[in-house]
N, C-alpha and C positions, 0 to 999 in steps of 0.2 A: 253617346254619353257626353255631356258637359263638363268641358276644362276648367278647374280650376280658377279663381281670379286672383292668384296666387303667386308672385314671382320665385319667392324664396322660402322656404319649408322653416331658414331659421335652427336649424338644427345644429350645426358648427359655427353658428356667429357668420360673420362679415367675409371673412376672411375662405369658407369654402361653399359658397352659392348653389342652389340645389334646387331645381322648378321639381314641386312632389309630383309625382308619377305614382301610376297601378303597382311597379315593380317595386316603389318607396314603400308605399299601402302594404302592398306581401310582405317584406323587410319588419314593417310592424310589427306585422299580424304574429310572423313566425317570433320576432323577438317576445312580444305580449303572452307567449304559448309557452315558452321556454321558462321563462319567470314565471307562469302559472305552474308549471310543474315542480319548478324549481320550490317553491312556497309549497306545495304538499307534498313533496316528496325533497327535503332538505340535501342537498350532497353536504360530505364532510368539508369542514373548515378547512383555509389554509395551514391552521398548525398542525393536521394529520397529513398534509404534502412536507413538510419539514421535517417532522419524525421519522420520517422514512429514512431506510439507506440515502446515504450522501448523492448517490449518481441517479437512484430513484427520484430522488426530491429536485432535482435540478430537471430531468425532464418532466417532473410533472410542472414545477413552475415553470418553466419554459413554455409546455403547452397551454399554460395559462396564458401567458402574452400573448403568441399565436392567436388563440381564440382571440382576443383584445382588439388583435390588430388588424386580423380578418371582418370583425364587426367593424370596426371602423371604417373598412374599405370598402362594406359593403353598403353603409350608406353614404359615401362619397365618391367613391371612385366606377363603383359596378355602375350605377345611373348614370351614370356620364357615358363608361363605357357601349352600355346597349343602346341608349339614345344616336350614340357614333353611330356603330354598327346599324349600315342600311340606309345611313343620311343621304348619302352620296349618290346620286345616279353610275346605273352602271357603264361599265368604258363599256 
């Protein structure tokens, strides 16, 4: 299969540099899946996590960020990560 001629994906700007990869591709694909379900099949809004009991609504937003932060790291941080993993000859 042929690489890319590609440096940077471009995805976080300047500042987090990211050469796309297959694992980038999946990252997609699964995020373009989620939002397709997401659209026919609607979850409730954030003002049904606010409504809630006070200690309910604070971990559902919280798990909201979680989720946020976890996307985030997984198109910036995990591709680096695996890329690492196996660069190295072994000792």
């Amino acid at each position: 299969m042929r690489k890319a001629d590609v440096e940077d994906c471009g995805c976080f700007g300047e500042s987090a540099s990211l050469e796309p990869s297959r694992l980038h591709l999946a990252v997609n694909v699964l995020a373009t899946a989620t939002c397709a379900f997401a659209a026919l099949s609607p979850p409730p809004g954030l003002r049904a996590a606010i409504g809630r009991a006070p200690l309910e609504a604070v971990a559902v937003i919280a798990g909201l960020g979680a989720a946020i932060l976890l996307s985030y790291l997984a198109f910036t941080a995990l591709p680096r990560a695996w890329s690492a993993y196996g660069s190295q000859e072994a000792r």
